[in-house]
C-alpha positions as CSV (number, residue, x, y, z in Angstrom):
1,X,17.4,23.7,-6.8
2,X,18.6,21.1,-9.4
3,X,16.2,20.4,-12.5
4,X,15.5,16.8,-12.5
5,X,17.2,16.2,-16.0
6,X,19.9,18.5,-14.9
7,X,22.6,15.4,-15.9
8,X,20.8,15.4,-19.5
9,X,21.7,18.7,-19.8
10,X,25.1,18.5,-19.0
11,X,25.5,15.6,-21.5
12,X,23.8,17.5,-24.6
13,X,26.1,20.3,-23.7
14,X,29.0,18.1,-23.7
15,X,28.0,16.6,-27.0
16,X,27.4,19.6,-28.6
17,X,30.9,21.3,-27.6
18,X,32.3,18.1,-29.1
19,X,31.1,17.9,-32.2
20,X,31.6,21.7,-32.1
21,X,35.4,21.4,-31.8
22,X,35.7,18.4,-34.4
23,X,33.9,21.1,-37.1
24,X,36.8,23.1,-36.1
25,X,39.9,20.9,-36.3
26,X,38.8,19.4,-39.6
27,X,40.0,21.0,-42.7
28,X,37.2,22.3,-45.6
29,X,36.6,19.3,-47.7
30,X,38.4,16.7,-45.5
31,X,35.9,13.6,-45.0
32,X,38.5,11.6,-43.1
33,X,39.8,8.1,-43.7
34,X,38.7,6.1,-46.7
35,X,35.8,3.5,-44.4
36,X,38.2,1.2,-47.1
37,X,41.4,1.8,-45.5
38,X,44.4,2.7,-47.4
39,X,44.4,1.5,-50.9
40,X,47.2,-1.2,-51.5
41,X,48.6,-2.1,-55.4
42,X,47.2,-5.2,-57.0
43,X,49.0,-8.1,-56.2
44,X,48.9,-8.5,-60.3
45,X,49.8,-4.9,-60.7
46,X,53.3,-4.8,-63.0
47,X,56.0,-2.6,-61.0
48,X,57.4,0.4,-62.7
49,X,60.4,0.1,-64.6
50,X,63.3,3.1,-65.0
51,X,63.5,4.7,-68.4
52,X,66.7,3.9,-70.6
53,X,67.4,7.4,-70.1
54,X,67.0,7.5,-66.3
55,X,69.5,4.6,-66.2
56,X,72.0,6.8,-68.7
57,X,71.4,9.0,-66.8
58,X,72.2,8.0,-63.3
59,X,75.3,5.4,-64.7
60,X,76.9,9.0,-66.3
61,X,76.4,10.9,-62.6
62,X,77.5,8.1,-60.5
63,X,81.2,7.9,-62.8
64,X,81.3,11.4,-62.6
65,X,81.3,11.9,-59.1
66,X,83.7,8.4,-58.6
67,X,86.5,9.8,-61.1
68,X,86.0,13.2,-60.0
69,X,87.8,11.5,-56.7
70,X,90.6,10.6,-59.6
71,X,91.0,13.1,-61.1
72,X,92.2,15.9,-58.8
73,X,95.1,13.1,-57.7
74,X,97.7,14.1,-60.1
75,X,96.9,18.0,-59.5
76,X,97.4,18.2,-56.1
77,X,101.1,18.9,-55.7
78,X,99.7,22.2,-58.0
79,X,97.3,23.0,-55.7
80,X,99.0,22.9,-53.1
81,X,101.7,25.5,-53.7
82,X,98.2,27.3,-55.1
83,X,96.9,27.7,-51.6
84,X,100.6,27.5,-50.0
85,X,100.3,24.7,-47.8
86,X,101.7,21.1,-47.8
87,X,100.3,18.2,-50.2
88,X,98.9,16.6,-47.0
89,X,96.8,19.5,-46.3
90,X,95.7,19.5,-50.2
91,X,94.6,16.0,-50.0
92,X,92.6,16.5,-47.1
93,X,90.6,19.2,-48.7
């Protein structure tokens, strides 16, 4: 015979295996979203600048790599006969 709270039961039991599994899929020390939201720069806020040196710095690597393209030109009749196959092949590689 049904108990005549029987549904009130059922509900606790519900609620209780809910906020069981939330403890569980939470990671220790996580409190969940900011009740702010994400927090957004200033719209006075100053953006970063690069560094001198991180300019240098990226100007010397991009030639590189553009002249190391360049470079290898002249060389590759030599490399070819290197690796014995045709300057076509060279410049392909």
């Amino acid at each position: 015979m049904a108990s005549a709270n029987g549904g009130d039961d059922a509900m606790v039991d519900a609620q209780r295996t809910t906020a069981i599994a939330l403890k569980r899929a939470a990671p220790p020390g996580d409190a969940g979203p900011a009740p702010d939201g994400p927090r957004r720069p200033s719209a006075s806020a100053e953006p970063r600048r690069l560094s001198r040196r991180v300019v240098a710095l990226m100007a010397v690597a991009s030639g590189a790599a553009v002249a190391n393209l360049y470079y290898i030109q002249p060389l590759l009749t030599v490399v070819a006969r290197g690796l014995h196959v045709s300057d076509g092949a060279a410049a392909c590689s």
